[in-house]
N, C-alpha and C positions, 0 to 999 in steps of 0.2 A: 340399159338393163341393170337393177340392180344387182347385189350383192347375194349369191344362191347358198353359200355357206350354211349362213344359221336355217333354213329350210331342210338342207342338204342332212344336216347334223341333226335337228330335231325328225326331219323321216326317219334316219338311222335309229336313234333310239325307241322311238314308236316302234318300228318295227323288231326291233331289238327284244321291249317289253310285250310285245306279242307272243313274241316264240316262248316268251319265257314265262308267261302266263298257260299258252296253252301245253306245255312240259310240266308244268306243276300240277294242272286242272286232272290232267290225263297222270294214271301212276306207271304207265309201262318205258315213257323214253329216260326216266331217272330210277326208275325200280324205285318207287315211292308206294309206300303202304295203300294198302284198299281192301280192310280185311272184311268189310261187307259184301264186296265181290259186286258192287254198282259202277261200274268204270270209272268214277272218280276219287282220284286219291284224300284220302282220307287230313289231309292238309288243309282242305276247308271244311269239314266236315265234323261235327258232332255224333258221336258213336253212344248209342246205348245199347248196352248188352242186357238180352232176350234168356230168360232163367225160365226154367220148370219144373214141378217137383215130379220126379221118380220114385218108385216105390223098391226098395232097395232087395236085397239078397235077403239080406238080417230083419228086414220085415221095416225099417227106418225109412222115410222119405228122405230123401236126397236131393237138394237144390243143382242142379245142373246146368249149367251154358248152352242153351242149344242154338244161338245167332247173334245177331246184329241189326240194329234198325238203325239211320244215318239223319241226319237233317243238316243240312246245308246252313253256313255261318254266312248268313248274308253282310252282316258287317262287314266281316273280314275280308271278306272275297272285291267287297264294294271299294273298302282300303287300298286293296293290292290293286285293284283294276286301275283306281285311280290314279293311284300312285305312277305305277306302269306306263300308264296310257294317254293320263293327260299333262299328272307333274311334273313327271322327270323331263318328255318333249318342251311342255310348256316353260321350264325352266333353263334349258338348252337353250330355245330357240331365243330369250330374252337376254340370255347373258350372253350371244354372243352378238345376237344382234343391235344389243345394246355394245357393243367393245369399241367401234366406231365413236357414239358418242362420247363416251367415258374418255375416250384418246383426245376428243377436241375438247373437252372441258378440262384436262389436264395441262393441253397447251393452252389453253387460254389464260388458264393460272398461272403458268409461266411467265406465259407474255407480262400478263398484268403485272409482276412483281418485276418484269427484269424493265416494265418502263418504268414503275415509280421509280427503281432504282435510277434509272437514266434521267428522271426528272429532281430526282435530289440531288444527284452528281452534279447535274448541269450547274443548280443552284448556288451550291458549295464553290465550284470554278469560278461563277459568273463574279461571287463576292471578291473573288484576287483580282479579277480583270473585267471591266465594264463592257464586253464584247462576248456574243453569245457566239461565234462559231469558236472563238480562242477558246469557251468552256466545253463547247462538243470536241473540240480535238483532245483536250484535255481530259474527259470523260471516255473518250472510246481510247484510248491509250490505257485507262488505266480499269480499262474490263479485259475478258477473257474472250476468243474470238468466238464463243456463242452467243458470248450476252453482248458482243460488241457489233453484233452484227446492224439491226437497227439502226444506229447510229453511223456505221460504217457505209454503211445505202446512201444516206444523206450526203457523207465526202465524197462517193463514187460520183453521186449524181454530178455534184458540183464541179467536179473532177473532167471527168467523161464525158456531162450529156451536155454541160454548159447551163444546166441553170441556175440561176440565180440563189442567194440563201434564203431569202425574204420567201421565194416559189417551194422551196422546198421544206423549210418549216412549218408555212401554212399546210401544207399538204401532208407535214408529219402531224401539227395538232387537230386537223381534222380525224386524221386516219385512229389519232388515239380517242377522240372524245366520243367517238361512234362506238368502240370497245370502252373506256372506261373514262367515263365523263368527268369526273374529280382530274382526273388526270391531264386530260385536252384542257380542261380552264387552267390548271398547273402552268402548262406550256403555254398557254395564251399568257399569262401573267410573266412569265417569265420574258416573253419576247417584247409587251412593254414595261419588263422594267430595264433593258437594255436602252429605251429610249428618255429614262430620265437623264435630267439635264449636269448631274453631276455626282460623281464617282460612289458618294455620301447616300445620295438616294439610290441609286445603282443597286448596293448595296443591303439597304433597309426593305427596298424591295422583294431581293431575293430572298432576304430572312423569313419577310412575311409569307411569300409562297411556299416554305418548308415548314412553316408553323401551321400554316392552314393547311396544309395537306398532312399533318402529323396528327391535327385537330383530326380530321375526315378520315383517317386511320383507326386511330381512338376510337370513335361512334363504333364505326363497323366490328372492333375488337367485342366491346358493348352490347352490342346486337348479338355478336355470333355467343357470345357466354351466354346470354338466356335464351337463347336457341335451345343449350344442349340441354337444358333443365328438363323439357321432356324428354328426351332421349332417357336423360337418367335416370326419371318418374319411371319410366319403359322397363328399364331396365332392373330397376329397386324389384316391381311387382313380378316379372317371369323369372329374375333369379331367386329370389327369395319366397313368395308370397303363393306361385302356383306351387313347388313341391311341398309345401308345408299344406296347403290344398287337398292337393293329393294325399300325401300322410292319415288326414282326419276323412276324408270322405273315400278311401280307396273299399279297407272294409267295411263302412256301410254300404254300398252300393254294390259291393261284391263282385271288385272290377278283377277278372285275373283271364285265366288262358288266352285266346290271341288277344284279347286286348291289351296281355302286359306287349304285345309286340308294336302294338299303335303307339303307347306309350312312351315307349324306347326308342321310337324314332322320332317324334316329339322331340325327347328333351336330349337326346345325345346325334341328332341330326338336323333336323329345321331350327329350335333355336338356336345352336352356336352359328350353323352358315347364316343365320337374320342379321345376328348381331355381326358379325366379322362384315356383311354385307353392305348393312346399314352404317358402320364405323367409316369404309371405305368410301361412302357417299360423304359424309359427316368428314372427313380430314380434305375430300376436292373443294371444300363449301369452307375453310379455312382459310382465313385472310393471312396472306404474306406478302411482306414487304420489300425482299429482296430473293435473288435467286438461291436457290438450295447447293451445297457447296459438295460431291457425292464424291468420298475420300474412296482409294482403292482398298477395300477390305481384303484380309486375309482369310482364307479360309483352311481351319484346320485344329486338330484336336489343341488344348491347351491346361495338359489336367495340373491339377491342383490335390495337396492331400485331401481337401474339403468336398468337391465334387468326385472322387476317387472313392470316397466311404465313402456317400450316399449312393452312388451306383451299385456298391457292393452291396452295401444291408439291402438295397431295395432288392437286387437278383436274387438274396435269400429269401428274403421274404416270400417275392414270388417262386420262387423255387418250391417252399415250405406249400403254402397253399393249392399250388398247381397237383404239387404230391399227392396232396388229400383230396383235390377232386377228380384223378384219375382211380386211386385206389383206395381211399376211404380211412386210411392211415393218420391219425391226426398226432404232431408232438407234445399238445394240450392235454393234460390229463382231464382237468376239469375248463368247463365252458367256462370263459370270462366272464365276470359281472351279470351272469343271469342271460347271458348268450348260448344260441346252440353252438356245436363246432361246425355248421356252415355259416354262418353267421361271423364269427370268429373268422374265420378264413376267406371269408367277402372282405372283413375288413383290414385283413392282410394282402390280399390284392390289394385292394387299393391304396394300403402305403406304400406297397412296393413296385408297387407303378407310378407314385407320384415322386417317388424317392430317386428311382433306377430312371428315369425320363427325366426328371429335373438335373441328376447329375451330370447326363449326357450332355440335356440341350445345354448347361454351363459349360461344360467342354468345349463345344465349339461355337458357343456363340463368344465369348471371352475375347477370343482373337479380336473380332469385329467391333466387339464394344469396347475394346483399348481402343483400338484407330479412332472410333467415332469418340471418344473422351479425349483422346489428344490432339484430334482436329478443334475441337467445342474449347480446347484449353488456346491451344491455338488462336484460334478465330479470335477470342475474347482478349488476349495480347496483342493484336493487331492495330488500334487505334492507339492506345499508349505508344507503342513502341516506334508508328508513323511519326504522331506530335516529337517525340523524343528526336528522331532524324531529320522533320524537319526544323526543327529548334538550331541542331547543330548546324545543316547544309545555313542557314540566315548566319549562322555565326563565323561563315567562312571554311568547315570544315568539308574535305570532300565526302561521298556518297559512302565509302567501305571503313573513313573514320567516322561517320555518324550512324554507321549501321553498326561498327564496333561498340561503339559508347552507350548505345542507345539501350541492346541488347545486356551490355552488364550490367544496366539500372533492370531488368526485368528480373520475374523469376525465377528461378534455382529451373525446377525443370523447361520455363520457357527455354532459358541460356542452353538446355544440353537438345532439346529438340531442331533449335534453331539452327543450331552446329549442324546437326545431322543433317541437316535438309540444304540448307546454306552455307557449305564453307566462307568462313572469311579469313584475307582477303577473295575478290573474285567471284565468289559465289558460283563457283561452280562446282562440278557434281550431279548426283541425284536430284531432280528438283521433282516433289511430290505433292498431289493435293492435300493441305494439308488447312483447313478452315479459310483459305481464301489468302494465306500470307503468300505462302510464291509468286502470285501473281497483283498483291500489293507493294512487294519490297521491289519487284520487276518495274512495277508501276513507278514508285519513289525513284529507283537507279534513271529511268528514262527520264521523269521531271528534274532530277539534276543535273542531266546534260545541257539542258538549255537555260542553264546557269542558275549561282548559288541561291539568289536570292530568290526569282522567280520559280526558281525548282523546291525549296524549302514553303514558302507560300503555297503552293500547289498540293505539298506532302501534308502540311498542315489542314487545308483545306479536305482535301481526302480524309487525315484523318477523323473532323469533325462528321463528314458523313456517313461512315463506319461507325462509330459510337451512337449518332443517332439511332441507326440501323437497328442496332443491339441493345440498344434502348426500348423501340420497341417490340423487337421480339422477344425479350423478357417478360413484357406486358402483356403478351398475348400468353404465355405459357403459363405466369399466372393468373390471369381468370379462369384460363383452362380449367388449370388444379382446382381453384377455385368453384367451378361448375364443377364439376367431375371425381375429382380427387380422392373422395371421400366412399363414393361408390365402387374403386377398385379394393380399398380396406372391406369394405361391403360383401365384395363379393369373394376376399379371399378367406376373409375371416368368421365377421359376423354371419354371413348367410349358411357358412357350412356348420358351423356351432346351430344355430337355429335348426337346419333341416335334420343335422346329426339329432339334435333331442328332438325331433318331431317321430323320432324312430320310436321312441319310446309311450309317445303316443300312438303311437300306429298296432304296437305289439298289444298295448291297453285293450285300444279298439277295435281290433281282432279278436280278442278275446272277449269281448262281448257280443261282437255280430257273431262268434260262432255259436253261443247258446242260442241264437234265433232259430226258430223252427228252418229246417233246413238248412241251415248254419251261413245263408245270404240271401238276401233280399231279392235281384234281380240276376242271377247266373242262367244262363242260357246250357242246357241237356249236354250234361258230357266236360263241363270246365269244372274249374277249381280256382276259389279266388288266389289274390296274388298274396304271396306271405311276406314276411317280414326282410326275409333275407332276400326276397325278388327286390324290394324296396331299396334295402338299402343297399344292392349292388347296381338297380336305378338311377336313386339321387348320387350315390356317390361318383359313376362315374360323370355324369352331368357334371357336378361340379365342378370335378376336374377339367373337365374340357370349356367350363365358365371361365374359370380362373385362365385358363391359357388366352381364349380371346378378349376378354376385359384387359388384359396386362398388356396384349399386343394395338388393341381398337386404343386402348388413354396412352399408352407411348406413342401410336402414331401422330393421335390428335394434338398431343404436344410438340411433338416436332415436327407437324409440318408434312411427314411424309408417309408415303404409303405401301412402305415396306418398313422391314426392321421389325425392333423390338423384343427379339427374343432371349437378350438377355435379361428382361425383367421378366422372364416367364417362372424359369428356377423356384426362384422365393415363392412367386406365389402359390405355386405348384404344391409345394410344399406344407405352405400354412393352410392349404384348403387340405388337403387329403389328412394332415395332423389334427383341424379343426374339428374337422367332418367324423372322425375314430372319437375325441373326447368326448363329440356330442352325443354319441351313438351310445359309447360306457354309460356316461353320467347319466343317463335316460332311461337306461337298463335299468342300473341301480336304482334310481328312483321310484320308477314306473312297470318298467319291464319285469323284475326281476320277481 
């Protein structure tokens, strides 16, 4: 029997959006208006009031209200039903019923990168010693007991069940080339070059097996960069191209009452979860080549004078605007740049929501993005600092005088991290994840116990496959940027400059569709188009909430993972809501004003 969950969960909200349709339809269980007295509250409904002339006291006819005539917003109601009844279900039942998959494409990502890793390892060993189980003991000694697990099966077997290595390799290159074909021929190659005839080709071998598989890395990096070119195309035209769309065709078409509420969940609802959506598909579809190293993050404020004033101007700010839309009170004498003072005060929300939210999320994302830059500092000291220990251990010194020496050739901040993590002598203490050193220098300490020379060869070898490593995921982070890159400047800058001045067009062309007879083209009995200031409390808040998922979707895509990222959210946050006010001024000025 399967999984009842997402069934379970999508009835609940169907049935959820029921009640909550027929509560709204009806005006008596929320005491919602129904001033035509039809039993249906006036929420979908179109109202025109019913005038008559009287003939007055003073002998004047007198225009009077004597009712209500109502017509039903089939749109609208057709929006909500749906919404209700088939999306929100429909969307439930996918995303969770989709969380199973998502889980095994996750690990399979894992898998994939913790074998290449184990098939370059092996590599790297087999070049010191012409004997492929000496380079599996060597390889799972110098992983961490999740990625060492794989390999760890393989000594058990041999170990425990009695088979053979020759049964059990074949049986591991099978089990990889079924999951990741590049990989099983890897292994296949590797188990004959253990049977060349001398130490020389042994050797030249393995090299070639690390070259061809770095080559078949490359391609797939290649492949996955113009992938995202559509993604980007995607994303160029919905952030930038439909609200500027909108802008020029809103008042002619004489889009406003419920439909500004269609609209606004459009852009401040369905696209950012598409794009957050589609990003998270887009970073599982991400080639890597070794396992992800997940440091322990702090969590907790970490302020700063810098993020300390932004939170504060931004609470005034909203403070300032909130004032003026509760009681009409404005501190402006006169409207900015040909702006009303709602308008004005739209646009003060929105700094001071991009200003008071970006100083927070820096507040406590800082913690987190120190660890993860000290691990990333870390990590990238790793392979120097291995070659440097194994250098000394071939030169006779022991493991705590070549971890000494090796470290005071690094630098300034490597030497006071390393301290911290690793006392020397002894190395003990706190031992912390910290880019994958604790459990390289762990690695080094164990290969020099089974002496100087062969343990220095071993360290050295490691660290050649460390540096490859990081070689190429450098190369994947730049075609990222590459693809990508230029589209988060896009969207924090250019696109809110763009839609800011498309305000200005917008106020133009309102003002011309309102001298049209009727003063819009296509309004439905009882609405009023959408104004300016609807607009740009519209785009503006879209963009802000652009700028938060573009900054988290190209960080993830760059590193790999599928959280994080919100220490780049701050800035952007920032330059979209300052972007988005300039454009909106200079467009007044020009156009508006």
């Amino acid at each position: 029997m399967g999984d009842a969950r997402p069934l379970i969960a999508s009835a609940a909200v169907f049935i959820a959006g029921v009640l909550a349709l027929a509560m709204t339809l009806s005006p008596e269980p929320l005491g919602l208006k129904d001033i035509d007295e039809d039993g249906i509250s006036d929420l979908y409904q179109d109202l025109t009031v019913l005038k008559d002339l009287q003939l007055g006291s003073d002998g004047e006819w007198v225009e009077l209200e004597v009712g209500h005539t109502s017509e039903m917003d089939l749109p609208f109601l057709l929006f909500i039903g749906v919404l209700l009844l088939i999306a929100l279900p429909a969307a439930v039942l996918l995303y969770i019923s989709r969380g199973p998959f998502r889980m095994a494409e996750r690990d399979r990502r894992d898998r994939a990168s913790i074998m290449q890793d184990n098939v370059r390892r092996l590599a790297a060993f087999l070049e010191i010693n012409p004997s492929l189980l000496s380079a599996l003991k060597c390889a799972h000694i110098s992983q961490s007991e999740k990625e060492g697990r794989i390999l760890g099966r393989v000594l058990w077997e041999l170990r425990c069940k009695g088979r053979t290595f020759d049964e059990c390799m074949a049986e591991l290159s099978e089990e990889w080339g079924n999951e990741e074909p590049m990989l099983g021929r890897a292994l296949e190659s590797l188990r004959g070059a253990e049977l060349e005839p001398s130490e020389e080709e042994v050797l030249a071998s393995a090299r070639r097996v690390v070259e061809r598989l770095s080559e078949e890395s490359r391609e797939r990096m290649e492949a996955y960069g113009r992938s995202l070119s559509a993604p980007s195309t995607a994303l160029f035209g919905l952030g930038v191209l439909l609200p500027v769309l909108l802008a020029t065709m809103v008042p002619i078409a004489g889009i406003g009452g419920r439909t500004t509420y269609m609209v606004g969940f459009l852009l401040w609802a369905v696209l950012p979860a598409s794009i957050l959506v589609f990003g998270g598909y887009l970073v599982r579809k991400r080639p890597r080549f070794s396992p992800a190293y997940k440091g322990q993050a702090r969590f907790g404020p970490c302020p700063t004078p810098l993020n300390i004033a932004s939170t504060l101007l931004g609470l005034v700010l909203l403070v300032l605007s909130i004032r003026y839309m509760l009681t009409g009170v404005s501190p402006l004498t006169l409207p900015l740049a040909g702006l009303s003072h709602l308008e004005t005060h739209f646009l003060m929300l929105l700094c001071g929501t991009a200003l008071a939210s970006g100083g927070v999320i820096d507040m406590y994302s800082r913690g987190p993005e120190q660890e993860r830059r000290r691990d990333e500092l870390l990590g990238r000291s790793v392979p120097e600092l291995l070659n440097g220990i194994g250098s000394s251990l071939l030169d006779g010194r022991s493991f705590e005088a070549a971890l000494k020496r090796a470290s005071v050739k690094g630098d300034g901040r490597v030497r006071t991290e390393l301290a911290k993590a690793f006392p020397v002598p002894g190395m003990s203490g706190q031992v912390t994840q910290s880019g994958g050193l604790d459990k390289a220098l762990m690695s080094a300490r164990e290969f020099s116990r089974a002496g100087l020379e062969s343990g220095g060869r071993a360290v050295r070898a490691l660290s050649r496959h460390l540096g490859e490593l990081q070689r190429l995921d450098r190369e994947m982070r730049e075609r990222i940027k590459a693809s990508i890159g230029q589209m988060e400047v896009t969207s924090s800058i250019f696109a809110p400059l763009m839609i800011g001045s498309s305000a200005g067009i917008f106020k133009l062309m309102e003002g011309s569709s309102s001298a049209l007879e009727g003063g819009s083209l296509m309004l439905s009995s009882g609405s009023s188009p959408m104004g300016s200031s609807t607009f740009i409390l519209l785009s503006g808040v879209y963009l802000l909430l652009l700028s938060v998922v573009t900054a988290l979707t190209f960080h993830r895509l760059e590193q790999g993972a599928e959280t994080g990222g919100w220490s780049r959210v701050p800035r952007r946050l920032v330059q979209s809501g300052l972007a988005f006010t300039a454009g909106v001024v200079l467009s007044s000025l020009l156009l508006g004003g």
